[in-house]
Kinemage of the C-alpha trace (Angstrom):
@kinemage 1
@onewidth
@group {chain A} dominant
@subgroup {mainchain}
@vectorlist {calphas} color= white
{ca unk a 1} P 50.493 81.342 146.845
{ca unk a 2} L 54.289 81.703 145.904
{ca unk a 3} L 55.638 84.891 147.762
{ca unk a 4} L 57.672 86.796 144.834
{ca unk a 5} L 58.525 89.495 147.141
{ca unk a 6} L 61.608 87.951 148.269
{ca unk a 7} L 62.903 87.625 144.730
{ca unk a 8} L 65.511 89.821 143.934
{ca unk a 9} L 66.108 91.558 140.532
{ca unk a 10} L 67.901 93.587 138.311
{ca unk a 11} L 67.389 96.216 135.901
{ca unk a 12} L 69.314 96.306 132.312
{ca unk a 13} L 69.030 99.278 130.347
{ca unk a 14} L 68.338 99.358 126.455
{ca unk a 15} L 69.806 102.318 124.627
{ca unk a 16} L 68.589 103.366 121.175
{ca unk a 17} L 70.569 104.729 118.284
{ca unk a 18} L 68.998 108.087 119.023
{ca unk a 19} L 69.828 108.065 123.080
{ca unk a 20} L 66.461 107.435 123.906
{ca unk a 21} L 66.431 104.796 126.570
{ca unk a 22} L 63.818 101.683 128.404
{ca unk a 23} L 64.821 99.262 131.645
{ca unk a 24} L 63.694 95.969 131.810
{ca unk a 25} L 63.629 94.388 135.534
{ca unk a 26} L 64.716 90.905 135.443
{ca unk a 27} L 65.041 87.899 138.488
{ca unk a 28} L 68.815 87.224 137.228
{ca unk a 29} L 67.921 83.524 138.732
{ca unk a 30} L 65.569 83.394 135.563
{ca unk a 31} L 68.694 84.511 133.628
{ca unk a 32} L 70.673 81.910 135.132
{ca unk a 33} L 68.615 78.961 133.881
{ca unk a 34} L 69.395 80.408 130.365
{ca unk a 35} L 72.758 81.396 130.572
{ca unk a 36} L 75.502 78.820 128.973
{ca unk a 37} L 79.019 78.306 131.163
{ca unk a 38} L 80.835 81.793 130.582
{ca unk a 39} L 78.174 83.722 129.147
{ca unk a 40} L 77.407 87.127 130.792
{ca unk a 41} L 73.777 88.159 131.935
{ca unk a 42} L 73.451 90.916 129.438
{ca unk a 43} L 74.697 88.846 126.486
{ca unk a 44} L 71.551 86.543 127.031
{ca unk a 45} L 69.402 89.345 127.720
{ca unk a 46} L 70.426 90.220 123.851
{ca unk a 47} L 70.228 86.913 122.666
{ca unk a 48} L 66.554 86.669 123.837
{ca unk a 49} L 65.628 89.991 122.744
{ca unk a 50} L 67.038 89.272 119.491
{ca unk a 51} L 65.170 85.777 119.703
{ca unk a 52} L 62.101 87.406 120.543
{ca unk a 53} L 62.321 89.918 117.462
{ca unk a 54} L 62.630 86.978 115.366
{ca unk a 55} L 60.142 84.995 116.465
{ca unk a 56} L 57.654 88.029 115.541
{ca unk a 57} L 58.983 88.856 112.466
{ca unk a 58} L 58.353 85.179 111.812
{ca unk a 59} L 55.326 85.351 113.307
{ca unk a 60} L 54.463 88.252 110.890
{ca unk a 61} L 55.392 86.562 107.202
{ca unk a 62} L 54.239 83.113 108.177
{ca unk a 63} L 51.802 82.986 110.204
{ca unk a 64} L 48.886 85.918 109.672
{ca unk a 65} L 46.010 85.907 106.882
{ca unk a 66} L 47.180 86.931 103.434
{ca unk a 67} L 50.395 87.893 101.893
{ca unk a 68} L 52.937 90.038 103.699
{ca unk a 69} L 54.489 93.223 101.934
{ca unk a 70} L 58.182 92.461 100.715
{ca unk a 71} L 59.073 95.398 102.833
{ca unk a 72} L 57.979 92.471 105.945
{ca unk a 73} L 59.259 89.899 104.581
{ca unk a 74} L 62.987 91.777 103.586
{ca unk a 75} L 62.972 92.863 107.418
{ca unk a 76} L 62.209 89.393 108.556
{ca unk a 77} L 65.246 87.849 106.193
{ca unk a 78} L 67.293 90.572 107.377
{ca unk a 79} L 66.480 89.822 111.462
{ca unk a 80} L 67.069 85.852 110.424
{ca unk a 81} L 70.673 86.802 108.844
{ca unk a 82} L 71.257 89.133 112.428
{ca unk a 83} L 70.127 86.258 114.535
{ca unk a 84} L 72.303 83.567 112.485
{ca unk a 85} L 75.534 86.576 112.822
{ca unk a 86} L 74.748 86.304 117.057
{ca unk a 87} L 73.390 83.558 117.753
{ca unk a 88} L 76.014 80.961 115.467
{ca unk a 89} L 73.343 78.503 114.278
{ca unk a 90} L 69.543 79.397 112.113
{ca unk a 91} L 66.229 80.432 113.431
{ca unk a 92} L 64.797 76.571 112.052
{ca unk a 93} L 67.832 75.015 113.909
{ca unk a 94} L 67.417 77.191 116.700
{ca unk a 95} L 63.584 76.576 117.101
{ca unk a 96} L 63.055 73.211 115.328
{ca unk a 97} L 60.975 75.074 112.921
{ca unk a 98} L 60.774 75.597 109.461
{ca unk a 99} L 58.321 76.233 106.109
């Protein structure tokens, strides 16, 4: 068994529009193997929460039974133009994914 104890970590707050706040602990080594040249740890900590947001909202108009509201599938569109604005390239050529 793999001792994780030694591991270190570090914690990277999320703020809401309303001041309400969450921490997410994070091994910055896994960071690391994501992070490109001169990127900073918290702008990939974005970029994969605003992958992972995607993703679900993707998740959500393509891939449950029957037919999402347009109220979904506007917010999905909407998270798919955000993640193009951050990101620089689409969710399909991000993911190698498309419908």
């Amino acid at each position: 068994m793999v001792d994780t104890d030694s591991v270190e970590t570090e914690t990277y707050t999320i703020e809401g529009p309303d001041g309400n706040s969450d921490e997410i602990e994070l091994p910055p080594g896994l960071i690391d193997l994501l992070r490109e040249e001169d990127e900073s740890r918290e702008t990939v900590v974005g970029d994969m929460a605003i992958v992972s947001f995607v993703q679900q909202a993707h998740a959500a108009v393509h891939h449950t039974q029957g037919e999402p509201s347009e109220d979904i599938v506007a917010i999905e569109e909407k998270a798919r133009e955000l993640f193009e604005d951050r990101i620089g390239i689409t969710f399909e050529q991000a993911t190698g994914h498309s419908h």
